[in-house]
TIVO-185132 format. One line per 10 residues: number of its first residue (from 1); for each residue y, x, z of C-alpha. Coordinates in nm, 4 decimals. Layout:
<rs>
NUM	Y X Z; ...
</rs>
This chain:
<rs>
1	-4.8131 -0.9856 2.3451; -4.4756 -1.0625 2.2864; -4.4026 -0.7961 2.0022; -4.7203 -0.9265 1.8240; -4.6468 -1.2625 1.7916; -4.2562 -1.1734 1.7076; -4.4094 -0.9204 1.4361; -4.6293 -1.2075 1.3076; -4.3636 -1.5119 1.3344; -4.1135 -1.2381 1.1654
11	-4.3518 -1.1172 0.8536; -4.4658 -1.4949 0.7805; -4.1124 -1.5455 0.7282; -4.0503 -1.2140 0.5131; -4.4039 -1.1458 0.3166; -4.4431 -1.3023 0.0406; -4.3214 -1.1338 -0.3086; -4.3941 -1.2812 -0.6482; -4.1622 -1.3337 -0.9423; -4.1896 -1.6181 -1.2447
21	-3.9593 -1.7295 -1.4437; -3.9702 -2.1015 -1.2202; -3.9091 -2.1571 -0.9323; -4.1722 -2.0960 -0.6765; -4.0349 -2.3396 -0.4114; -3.8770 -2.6761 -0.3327; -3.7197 -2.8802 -0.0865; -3.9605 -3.0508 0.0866; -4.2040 -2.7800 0.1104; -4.3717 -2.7204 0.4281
31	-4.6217 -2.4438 0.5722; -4.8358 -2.4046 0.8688; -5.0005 -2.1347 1.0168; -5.2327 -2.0892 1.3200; -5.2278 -1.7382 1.4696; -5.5621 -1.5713 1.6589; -5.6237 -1.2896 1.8583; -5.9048 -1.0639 1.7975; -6.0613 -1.3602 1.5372; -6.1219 -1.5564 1.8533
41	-5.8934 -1.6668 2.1033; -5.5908 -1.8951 1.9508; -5.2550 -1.7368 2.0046; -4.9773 -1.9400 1.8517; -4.8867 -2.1175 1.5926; -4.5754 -2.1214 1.3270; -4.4116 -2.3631 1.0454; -4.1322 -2.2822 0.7377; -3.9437 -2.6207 0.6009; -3.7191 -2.6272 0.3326
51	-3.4602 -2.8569 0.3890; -3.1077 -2.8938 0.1190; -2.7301 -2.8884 0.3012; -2.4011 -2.8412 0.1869; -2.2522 -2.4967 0.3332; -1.8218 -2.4234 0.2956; -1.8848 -2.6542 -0.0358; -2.1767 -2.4702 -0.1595; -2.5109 -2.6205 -0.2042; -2.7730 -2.4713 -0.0263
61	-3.1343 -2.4217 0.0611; -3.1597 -2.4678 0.4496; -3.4888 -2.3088 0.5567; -3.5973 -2.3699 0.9300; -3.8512 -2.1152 1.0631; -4.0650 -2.2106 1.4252; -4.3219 -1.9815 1.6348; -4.4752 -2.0845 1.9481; -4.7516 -1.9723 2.1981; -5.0469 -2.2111 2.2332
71	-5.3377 -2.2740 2.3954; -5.4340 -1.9685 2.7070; -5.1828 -1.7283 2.5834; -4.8967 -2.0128 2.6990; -5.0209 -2.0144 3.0142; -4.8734 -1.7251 3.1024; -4.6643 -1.5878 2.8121; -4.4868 -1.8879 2.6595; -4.2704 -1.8249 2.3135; -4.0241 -2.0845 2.1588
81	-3.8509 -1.9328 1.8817; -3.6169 -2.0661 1.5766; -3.5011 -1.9231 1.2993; -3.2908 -2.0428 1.0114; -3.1620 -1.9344 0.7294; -2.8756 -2.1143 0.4629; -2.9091 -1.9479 0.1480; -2.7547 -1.9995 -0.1863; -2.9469 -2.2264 -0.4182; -2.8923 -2.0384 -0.7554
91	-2.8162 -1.6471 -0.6516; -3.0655 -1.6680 -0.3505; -2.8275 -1.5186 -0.1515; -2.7645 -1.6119 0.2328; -2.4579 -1.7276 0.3758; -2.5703 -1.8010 0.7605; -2.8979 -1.6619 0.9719; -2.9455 -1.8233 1.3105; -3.1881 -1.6575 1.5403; -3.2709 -1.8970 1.8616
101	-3.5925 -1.7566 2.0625; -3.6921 -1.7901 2.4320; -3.9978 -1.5606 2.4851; -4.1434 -1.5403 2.8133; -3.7936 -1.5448 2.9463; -3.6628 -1.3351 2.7401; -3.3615 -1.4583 2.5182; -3.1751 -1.4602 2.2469; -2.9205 -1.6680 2.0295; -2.7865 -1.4845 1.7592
111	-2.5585 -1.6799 1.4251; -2.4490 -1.4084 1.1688; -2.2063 -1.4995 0.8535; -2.2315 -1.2945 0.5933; -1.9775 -1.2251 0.3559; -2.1023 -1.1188 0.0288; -1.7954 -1.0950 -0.1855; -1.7253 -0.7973 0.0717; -2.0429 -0.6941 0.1941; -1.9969 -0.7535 0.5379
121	-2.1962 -0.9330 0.8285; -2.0616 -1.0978 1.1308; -2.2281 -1.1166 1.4168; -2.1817 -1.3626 1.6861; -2.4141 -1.2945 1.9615; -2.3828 -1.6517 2.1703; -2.5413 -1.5825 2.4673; -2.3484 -1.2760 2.5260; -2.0273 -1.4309 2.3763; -1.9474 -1.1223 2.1858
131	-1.8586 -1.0801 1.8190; -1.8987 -0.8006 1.5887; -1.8911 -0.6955 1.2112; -2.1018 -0.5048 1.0040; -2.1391 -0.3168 0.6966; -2.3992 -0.4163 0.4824; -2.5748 -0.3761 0.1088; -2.4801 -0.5965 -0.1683; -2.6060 -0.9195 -0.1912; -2.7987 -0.8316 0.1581
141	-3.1051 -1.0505 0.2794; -3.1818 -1.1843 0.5826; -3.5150 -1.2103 0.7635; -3.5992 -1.5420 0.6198; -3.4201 -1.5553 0.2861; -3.5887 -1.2546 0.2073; -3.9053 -1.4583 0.1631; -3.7813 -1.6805 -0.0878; -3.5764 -1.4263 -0.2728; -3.9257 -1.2495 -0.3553
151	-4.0761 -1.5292 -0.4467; -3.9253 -1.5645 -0.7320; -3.7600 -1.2405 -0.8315; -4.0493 -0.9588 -0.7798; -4.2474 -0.9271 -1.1295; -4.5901 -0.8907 -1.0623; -4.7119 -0.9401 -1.4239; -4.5588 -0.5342 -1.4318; -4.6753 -0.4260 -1.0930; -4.9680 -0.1940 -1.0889
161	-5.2118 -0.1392 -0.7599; -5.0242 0.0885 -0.5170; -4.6336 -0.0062 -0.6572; -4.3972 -0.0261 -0.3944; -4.1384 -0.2614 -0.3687; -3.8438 -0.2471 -0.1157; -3.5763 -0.4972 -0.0129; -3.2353 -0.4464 0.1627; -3.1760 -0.7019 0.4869; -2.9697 -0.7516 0.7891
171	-3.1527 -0.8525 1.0825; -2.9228 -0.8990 1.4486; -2.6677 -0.5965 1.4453; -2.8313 -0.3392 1.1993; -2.9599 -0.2899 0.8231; -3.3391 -0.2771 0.7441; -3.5179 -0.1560 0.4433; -3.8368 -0.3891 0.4168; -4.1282 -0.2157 0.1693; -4.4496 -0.3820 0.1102
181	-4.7506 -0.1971 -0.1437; -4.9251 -0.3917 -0.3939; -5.2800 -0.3426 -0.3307; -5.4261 -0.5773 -0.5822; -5.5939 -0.9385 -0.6476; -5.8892 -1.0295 -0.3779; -6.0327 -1.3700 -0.3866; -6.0766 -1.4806 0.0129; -6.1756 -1.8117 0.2047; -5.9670 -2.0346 0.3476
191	-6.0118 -2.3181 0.5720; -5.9178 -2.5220 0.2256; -6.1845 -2.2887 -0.0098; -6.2407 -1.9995 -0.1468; -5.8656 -1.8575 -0.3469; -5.7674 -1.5816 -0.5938; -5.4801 -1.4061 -0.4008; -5.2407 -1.0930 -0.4377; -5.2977 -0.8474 -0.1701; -5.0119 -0.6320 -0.0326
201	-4.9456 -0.3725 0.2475; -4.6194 -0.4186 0.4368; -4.4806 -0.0993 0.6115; -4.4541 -0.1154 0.9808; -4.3312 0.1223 1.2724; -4.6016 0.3100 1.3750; -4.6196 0.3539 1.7626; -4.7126 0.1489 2.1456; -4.8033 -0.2221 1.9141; -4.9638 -0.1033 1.5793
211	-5.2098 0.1836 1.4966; -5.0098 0.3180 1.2058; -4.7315 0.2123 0.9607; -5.0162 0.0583 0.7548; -5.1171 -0.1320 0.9722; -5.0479 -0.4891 0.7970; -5.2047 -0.6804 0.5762; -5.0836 -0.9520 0.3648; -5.2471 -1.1982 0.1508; -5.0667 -1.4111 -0.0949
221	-5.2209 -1.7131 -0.3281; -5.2141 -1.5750 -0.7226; -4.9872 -1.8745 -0.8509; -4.6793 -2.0590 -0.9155; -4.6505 -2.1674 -0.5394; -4.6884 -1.7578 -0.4258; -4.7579 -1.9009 -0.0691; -4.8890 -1.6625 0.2225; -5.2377 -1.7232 0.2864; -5.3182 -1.5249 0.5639
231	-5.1283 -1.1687 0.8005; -5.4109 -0.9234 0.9365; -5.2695 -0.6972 1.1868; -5.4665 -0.4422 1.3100; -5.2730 -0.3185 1.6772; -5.3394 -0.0936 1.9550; -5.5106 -0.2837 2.1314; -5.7690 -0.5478 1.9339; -5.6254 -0.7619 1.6072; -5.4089 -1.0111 1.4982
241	-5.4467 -1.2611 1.2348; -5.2294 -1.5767 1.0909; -5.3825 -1.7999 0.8771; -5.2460 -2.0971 0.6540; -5.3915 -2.4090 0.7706; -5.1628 -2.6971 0.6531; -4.8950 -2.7800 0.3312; -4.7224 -3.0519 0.2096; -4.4018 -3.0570 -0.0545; -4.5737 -2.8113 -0.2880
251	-4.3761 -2.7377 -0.6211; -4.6844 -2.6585 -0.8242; -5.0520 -2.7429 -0.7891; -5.2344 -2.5388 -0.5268; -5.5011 -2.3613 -0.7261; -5.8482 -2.3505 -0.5383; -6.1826 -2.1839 -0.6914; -6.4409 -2.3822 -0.4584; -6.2807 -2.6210 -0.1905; -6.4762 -2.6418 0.1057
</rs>
């Protein structure tokens, strides 16, 4: 249970992919999502702010991702995770990931610094008190920044069904390739009504928590906001599903075919 929710907390943060020409996003914006097991039993739930800060004289989005267990699962699996990311407000670039989760005992407090002038990431792993340094990619992601990077920079308008697009980020002590596959426009309900959204496939490893590497599904709404509607995950062992169920702060209206 543990890897699922991670998996879901970590692609709510990285999954959504949809260029314009304006900005997508604001500060002030806020998302919700409730996470269920098997499209019955409640499983967690997770929130992304967008907050402004200053960060070594550089003005910055500061982006504040939370997960937590709910409901039965707590009982006996409880999951407290933070994640946050400072990340420049015109190259979209980020300058500081903090990774703070407590998972059924299991922990973790990880800051990195990345220097992008000379493609490097340092790693201070807190709880450990160790520090390290990395190579990595230019103008590498993170796990969070990656979200709002795509937001505005991936073109669908040229994207055709089965594109692929891939991003380079830096996630605790090694480099990740993240790949998602358009799969098209799909209009789907929604606790708030029924919405036109872009449909993609991200690429997972295959093995003991998912079926296959395609095992993902990802729904985003088909407008200026490109918010993350709703995560399928299809596992070994019964499904996974996140679903947005609250907003505020919203740069553009939120377009809705029929409201409920």
């Amino acid at each position: 249970m543990r890897k699922i929710l991670i998996t879901c907390i970590a692609i709510l943060t990285l999954s959504s992919a949809f260029s314009q020409m304006e900005s997508a996003y604001g500060v002030g914006e806020w998302f919700r999502f409730e996470m269920s097991y098997s499209g019955w039993m409640k499983a967690g739930e997770a929130t992304l702010t967008v907050n402004e800060s200053m960060y070594k004289n550089k003005p910055v989005f500061h982006v504040v991702g939370k997960g937590w267990t709910t409901g039965a699962v707590s009982w006996f699996f409880k999951v407290e995770d933070r994640y946050e990311s400072y990340f420049d407000k015109k190259l979209n670039i980020p300058y500081k990931f903090i990774r703070d989760i407590d998972e059924g005992g299991h922990t973790k407090n990880i800051e990195i610094e990345f220097d992008q002038t000379n493609n490097k990431a340092h790693v201070n792993n807190i709880k450990h008190n160790k520090k390290k340094s990395f190579d990595t990619k230019p103008k590498i992601q993170d796990m969070v920044s990656t979200f709002y990077y795509l937001r505005n920079n991936l073109d669908i308008d040229n994207l055709k069904i089965n594109d692929e697009v891939e991003i380079n980020m830096f996630f605790d002590e090694e480099n990740y390739g993240f790949k998602l596959r358009y799969l098209g426009i799909e209009v789907i309900t929604t606790s708030f009504g029924k919405v036109n959204a872009l449909k993609f496939r991200p690429y997972v490893m295959a093995g003991r928590v998912f079926k296959e590497e395609e095992s993902l599904t990802l729904w985003v709404s088909n407008d200026k906001n490109r918010i993350p509607l709703r995560i399928k995950a299809d596992l070994a062992v019964g499904s996974l599903r996140a679903d947005l169920d609250a907003f505020k702060g919203l740069k553009h209206p939120f377009k809705i075919i029929v409201e409920n």
